[in-house]
C-alpha positions, 0 to 999 in steps of 0.5 A, spaced: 734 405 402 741 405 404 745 399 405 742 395 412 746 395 417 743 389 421 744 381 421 738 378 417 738 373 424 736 380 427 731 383 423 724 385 425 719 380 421 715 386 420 720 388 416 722 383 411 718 384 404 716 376 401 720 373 397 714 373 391 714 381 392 720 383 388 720 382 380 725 380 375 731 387 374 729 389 382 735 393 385 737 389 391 741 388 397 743 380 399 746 378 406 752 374 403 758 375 408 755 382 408 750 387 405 752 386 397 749 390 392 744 384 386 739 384 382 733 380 382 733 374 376 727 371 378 722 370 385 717 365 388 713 364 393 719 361 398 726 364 395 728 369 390 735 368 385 739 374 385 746 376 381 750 380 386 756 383 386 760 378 391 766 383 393 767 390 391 771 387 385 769 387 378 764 380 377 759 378 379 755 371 383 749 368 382 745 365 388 738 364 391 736 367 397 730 368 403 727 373 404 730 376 410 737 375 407 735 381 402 732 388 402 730 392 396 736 397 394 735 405 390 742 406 391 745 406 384 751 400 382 754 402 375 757 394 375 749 391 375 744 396 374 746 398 366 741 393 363 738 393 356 731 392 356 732 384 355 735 383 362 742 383 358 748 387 362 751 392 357 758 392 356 761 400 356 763 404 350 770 404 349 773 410 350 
């Protein structure tokens, strides 16, 4: 799925997966000043906590959000989608 392109306000609840659906390292999108690209930390019955990358610049943010304030994502994002098996980011191999 590529990134949203409708206001979680203007989405079909049909169309929004429940917040307890996704699972710890699931590739998302989150609604914060637009779609950015994050990845599930942990998920409950009422709201999920992603780590997101909040502009386009290296660095990420941490936030809990709803349900239709994210969707999934396959797009790949090299900044959070290198992860070791434990959830750690992975720093780059000098060059």
């Amino acid at each position: 799925m590529s990134t949203p392109t409708i206001a979680p306000p203007e989405r079909d609840p049909a169309d929004v997966a429940p917040a307890d659906s996704y699972h710890k390292a699931d590739p998302v999108w989150v609604y914060r000043d637009g779609w950015r690209a994050g990845i599930i930390e942990a998920a409950s019955r009422y709201a999920v906590t992603v780590t997101y990358r909040p502009t386009s610049r290296p660095g990420t943010g941490v936030d809990t959000f709803t349900a239709p304030y994210v969707s999934p994502r396959a797009e790949e994002d090299p900044a959070l989608d290198r992860r070791s098996p434990a959830g750690l980011a992975l720093r780059r191999p000098y060059a």
